[in-house]
C-alpha positions in Angstrom: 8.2 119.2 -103.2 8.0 123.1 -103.9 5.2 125.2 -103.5 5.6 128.9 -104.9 2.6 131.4 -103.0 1.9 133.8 -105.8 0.3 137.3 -105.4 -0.2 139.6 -108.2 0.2 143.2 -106.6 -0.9 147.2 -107.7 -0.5 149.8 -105.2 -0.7 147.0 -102.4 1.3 148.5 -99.8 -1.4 149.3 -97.1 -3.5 145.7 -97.4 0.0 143.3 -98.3 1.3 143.2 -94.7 -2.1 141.6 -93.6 -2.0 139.3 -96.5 1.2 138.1 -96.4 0.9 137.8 -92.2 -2.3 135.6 -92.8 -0.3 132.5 -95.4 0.8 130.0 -93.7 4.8 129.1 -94.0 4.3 125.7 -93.6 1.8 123.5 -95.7 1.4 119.7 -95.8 3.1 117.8 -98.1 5.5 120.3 -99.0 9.2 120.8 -98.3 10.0 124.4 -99.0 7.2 127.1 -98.9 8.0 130.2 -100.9 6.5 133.2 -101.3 6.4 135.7 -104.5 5.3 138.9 -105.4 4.3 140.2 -108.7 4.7 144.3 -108.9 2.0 145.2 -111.7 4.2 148.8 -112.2 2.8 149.9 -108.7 3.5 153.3 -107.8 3.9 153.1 -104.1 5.9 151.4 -101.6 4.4 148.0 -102.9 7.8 146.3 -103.6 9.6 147.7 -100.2 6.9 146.3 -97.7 7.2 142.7 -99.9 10.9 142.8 -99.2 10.6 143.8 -95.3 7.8 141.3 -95.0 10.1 138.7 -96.0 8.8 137.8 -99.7 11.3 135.4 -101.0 10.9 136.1 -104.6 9.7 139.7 -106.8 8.7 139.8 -110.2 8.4 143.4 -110.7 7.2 144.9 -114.5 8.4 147.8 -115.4 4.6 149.3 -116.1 1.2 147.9 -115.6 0.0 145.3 -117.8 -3.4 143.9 -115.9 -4.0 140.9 -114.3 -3.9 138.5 -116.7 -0.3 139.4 -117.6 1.0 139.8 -114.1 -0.5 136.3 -113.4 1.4 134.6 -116.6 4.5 136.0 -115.1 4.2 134.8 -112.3 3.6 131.6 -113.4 6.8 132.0 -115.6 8.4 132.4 -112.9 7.8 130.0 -110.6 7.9 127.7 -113.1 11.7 129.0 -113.2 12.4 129.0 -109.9 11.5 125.4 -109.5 7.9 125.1 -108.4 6.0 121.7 -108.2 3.2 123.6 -107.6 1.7 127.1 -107.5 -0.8 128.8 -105.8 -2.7 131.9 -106.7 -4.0 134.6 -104.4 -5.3 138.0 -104.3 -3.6 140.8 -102.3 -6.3 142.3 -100.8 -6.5 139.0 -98.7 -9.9 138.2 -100.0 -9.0 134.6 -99.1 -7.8 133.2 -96.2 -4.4 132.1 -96.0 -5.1 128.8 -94.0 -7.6 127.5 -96.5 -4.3 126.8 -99.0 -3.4 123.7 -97.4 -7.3 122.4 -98.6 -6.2 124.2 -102.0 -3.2 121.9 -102.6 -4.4 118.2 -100.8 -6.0 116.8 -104.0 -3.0 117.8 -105.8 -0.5 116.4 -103.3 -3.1 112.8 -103.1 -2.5 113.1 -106.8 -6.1 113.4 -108.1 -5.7 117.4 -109.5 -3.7 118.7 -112.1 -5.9 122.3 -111.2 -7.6 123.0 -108.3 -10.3 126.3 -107.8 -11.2 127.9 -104.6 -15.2 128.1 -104.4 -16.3 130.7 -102.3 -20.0 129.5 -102.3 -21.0 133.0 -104.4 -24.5 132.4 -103.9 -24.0 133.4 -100.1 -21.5 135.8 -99.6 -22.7 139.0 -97.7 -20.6 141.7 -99.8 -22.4 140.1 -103.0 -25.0 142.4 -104.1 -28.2 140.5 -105.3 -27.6 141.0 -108.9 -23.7 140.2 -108.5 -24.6 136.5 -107.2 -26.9 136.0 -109.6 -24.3 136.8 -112.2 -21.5 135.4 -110.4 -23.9 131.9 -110.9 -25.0 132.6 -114.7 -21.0 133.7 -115.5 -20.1 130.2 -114.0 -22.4 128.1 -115.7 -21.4 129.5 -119.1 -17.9 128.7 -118.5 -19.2 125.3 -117.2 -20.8 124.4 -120.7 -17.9 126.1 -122.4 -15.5 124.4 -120.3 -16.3 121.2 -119.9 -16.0 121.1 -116.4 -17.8 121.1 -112.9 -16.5 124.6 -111.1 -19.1 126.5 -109.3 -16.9 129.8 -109.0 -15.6 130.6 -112.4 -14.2 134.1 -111.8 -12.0 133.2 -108.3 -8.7 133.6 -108.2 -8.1 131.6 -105.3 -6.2 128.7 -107.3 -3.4 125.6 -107.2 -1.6 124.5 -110.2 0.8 121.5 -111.2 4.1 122.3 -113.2 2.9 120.0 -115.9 -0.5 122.4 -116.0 1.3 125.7 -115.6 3.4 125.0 -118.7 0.5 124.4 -120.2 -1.2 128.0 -119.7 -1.4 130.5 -122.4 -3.6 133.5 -121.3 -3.9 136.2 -124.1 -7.0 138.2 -122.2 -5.8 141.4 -120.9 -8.4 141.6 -118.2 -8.5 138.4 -116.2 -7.2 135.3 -116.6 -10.0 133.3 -114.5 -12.4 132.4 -117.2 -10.1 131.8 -120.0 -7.8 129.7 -118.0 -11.1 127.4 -116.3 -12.0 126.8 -120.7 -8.3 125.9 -121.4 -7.8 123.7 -118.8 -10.9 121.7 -119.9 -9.8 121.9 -123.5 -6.6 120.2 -122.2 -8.7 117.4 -120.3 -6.3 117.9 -117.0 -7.8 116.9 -113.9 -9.8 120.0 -112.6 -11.5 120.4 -109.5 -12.8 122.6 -106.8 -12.9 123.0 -103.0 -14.7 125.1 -100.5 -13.0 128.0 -99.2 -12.9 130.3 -96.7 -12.9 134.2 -97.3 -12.2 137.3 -95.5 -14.4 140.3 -94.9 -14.0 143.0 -97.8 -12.0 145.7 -97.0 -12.0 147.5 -100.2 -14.0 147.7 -103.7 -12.3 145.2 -106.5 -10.3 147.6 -108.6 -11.0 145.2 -111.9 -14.3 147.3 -112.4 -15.7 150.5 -111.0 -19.6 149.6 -111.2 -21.9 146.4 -111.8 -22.3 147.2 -115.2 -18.7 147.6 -116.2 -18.2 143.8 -114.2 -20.9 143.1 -116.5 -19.9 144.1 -119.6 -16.3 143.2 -119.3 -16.8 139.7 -118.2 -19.6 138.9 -120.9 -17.4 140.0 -123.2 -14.4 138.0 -122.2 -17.5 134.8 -122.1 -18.5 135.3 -125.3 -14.9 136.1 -126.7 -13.4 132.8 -125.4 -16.2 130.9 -125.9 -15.7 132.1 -130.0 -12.5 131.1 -129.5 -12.2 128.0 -127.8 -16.3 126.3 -129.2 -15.9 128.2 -132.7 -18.1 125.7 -134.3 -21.0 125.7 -131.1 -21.1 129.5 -131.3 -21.5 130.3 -134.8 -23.7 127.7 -135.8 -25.9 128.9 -133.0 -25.6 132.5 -134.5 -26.6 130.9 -138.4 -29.1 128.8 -137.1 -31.1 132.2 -135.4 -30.3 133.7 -138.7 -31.5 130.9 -140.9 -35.3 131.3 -138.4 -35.3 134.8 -139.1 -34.8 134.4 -142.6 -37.9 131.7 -143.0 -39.6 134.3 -140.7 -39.0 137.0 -143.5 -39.8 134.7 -146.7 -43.1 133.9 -144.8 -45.6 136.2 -146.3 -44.4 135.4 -149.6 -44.5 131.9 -149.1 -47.7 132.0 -147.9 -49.1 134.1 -150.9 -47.6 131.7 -152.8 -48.3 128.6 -151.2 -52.1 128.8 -150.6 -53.1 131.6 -153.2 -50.7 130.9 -156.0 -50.2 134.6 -156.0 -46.4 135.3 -156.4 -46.2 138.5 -157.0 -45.7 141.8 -154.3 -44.3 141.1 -150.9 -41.1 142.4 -152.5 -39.6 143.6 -149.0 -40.1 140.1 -147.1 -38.0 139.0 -150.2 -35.2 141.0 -150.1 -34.9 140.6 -146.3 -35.5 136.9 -146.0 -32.3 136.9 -149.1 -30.0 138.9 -147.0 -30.4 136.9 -143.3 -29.9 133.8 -145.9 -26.4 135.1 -147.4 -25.9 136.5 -143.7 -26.3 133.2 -142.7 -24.1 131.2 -145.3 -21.9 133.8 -144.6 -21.6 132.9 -141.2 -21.3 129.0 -141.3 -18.2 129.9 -143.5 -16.7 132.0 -140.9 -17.6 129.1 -138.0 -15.2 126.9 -140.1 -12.7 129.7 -140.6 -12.6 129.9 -137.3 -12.2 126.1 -136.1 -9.1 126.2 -138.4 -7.6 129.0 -136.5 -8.3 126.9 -133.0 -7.0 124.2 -134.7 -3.7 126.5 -135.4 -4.3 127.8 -131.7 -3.9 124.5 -130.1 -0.6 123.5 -132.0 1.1 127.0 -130.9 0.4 126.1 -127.2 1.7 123.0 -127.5 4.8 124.9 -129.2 5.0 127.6 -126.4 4.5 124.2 -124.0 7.9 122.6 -125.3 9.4 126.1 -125.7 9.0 126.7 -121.7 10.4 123.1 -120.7 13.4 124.1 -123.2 13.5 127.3 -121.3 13.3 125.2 -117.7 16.3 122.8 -119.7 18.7 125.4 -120.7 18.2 127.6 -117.8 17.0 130.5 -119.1 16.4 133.3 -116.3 13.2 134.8 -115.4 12.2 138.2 -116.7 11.7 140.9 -114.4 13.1 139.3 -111.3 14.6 140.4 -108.7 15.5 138.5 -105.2 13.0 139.1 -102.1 14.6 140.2 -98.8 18.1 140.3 -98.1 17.0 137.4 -95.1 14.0 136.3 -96.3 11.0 134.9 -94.2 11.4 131.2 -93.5 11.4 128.4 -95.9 10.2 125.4 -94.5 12.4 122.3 -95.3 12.3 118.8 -94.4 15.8 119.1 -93.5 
């Protein structure tokens, strides 16, 4: 079997040589060990130091597109190139290289289609207080959401079949962690996690700039996938809160009316308790709106799934690749 080593890269050529010096070249149960770089539109020596560090393979876009895409390209990519399976990993060598060959085993026994790195967020050191806490709140959410058991929803420390890569459809523009965890349980592949190992920080993420703006961005990306992918869940939760708020509002009338027989006045509550009503209605209709459209969502993956094994049929090249080193680093074969 094939195992491609993806890293998604910007401006990575100070921290790259240590990460590409700490994966191992030879993992169990595979025959060839490659590795890949994908060049988010870096503006330094990013793709020269991949090349003279012997990365076999380069994706390199021609600007930078985030995370998320850089990720799906690489995917693409390996998927291209012939992978049986790929691995995920950040280039500020947040995770230690010889923690892959844990990664992969249930995949090689056979019992993962996906397989998560957990880093064990409620004790790493670097974590501020309020970060962990998150980190565990953020994970739960995409737990319920999900469907699944992962502890460490937001790490990128990941091993994927061919059968689940061609699967993936990542729209987010920020990260494809969360969104990807929900879609694989949407799929029902086999998903599962293993402890980790991590390496100390050497640099502040560049995904966010503050606690707040990690806060913000990845409730967002929550709550808009969670919209997306539990359409029914979330806006019946929203009508329901608005359907209490409304009784809440009709209250004094009702009361008046109720135990006085008084039905005059209270003309406020009335007009309130009408408009959370209609709010309300109005947002049951949009909940089924919306399970159409991830009805319509779900048939277009499993178009773009039969598109990409036509793609892998016909041959169709990668975009935006170009060949690692001239002699690349070894490749380890059976033969």
């Amino acid at each position: 079997m094939k195992l491609i080593i993806q890293i998604p890269c910007l401006n990575e050529e100070e921290q790259l040589p240590a990460t590409l010096a700490d994966i191992p070249r030879d993992v169990p149960g595979f025959d060839v060990v490659e590795l890949m770089v994908i060049d988010d539109g870096s503006t330094d020596r990013t793709v020269e130091v991949a090349r003279a560090h012997g990365v076999h393979h380069i994706v390199k876009l021609p600007q930078n597109r985030g995370l998320a895409a850089a990720f799906q390209a690489g995917l693409d990519t390996a998927l291209k190139l012939g992978a049986d399976v790929v691995v995920n990993t950040d280039a500020d060598n947040q995770y230690r290289g010889d923690s892959i060959p844990d990664l992969v085993a249930p995949i090689v026994a056979g019992d993962a289609d996906v397989v998560v790195g957990d880093r064990d967020v409620r004790n790493i050191a670097e974590f501020s207080w309020l970060k962990r806490r998150l980190q565990v709140l953020g994970s739960w959410v995409v737990r319920v959401a999900s469907g699944t058991d992962i502890p460490d929803a937001t790490s990128g420390f990941r091993a994927y079949t061919r059968e689940a890569a061609l699967q993936l459809m990542v729209v987010s523009r920020y990260t494809y962690t969360i969104e990807s965890i929900i879609q694989v349980g949407k799929s029902r592949l086999a998903v599962t996690h293993v402890p980790i190992r991590t390496n100390p920080k050497v640099r502040d993420s560049r995904l966010f700039s503050s606690t707040w703006g990690y806060v913000r961005r990845n409730a967002l990306t929550i709550l808009r996938v969670f919209a997306a992918y539990e359409p029914i869940k979330f806006f019946s939760t929203i009508a329901a809160l608005l359907v209490v708020a409304a009784l809440a509002a009709f209250s004094p009338f009702l009361w008046d009316w109720i135990v006085n027989g008084e039905r005059s006045g209270h003309l406020q509550s009335v007009i309130l308790g009408a408009i959370l009503s209609i709010s309300a209605f109005l947002v049951v209709v949009l909940a089924i709106v919306a399970d159409l459209m991830a009805a319509h969502r779900a048939v277009t993956q499993r178009v773009l799934e039969h598109t990409r094994q036509l793609e892998l049929a016909a041959g169709v090249p990668p975009l935006h690749y170009e060949p690692g080193a001239t002699e690349p680093g070894p490749t380890i074969s059976a033969d």
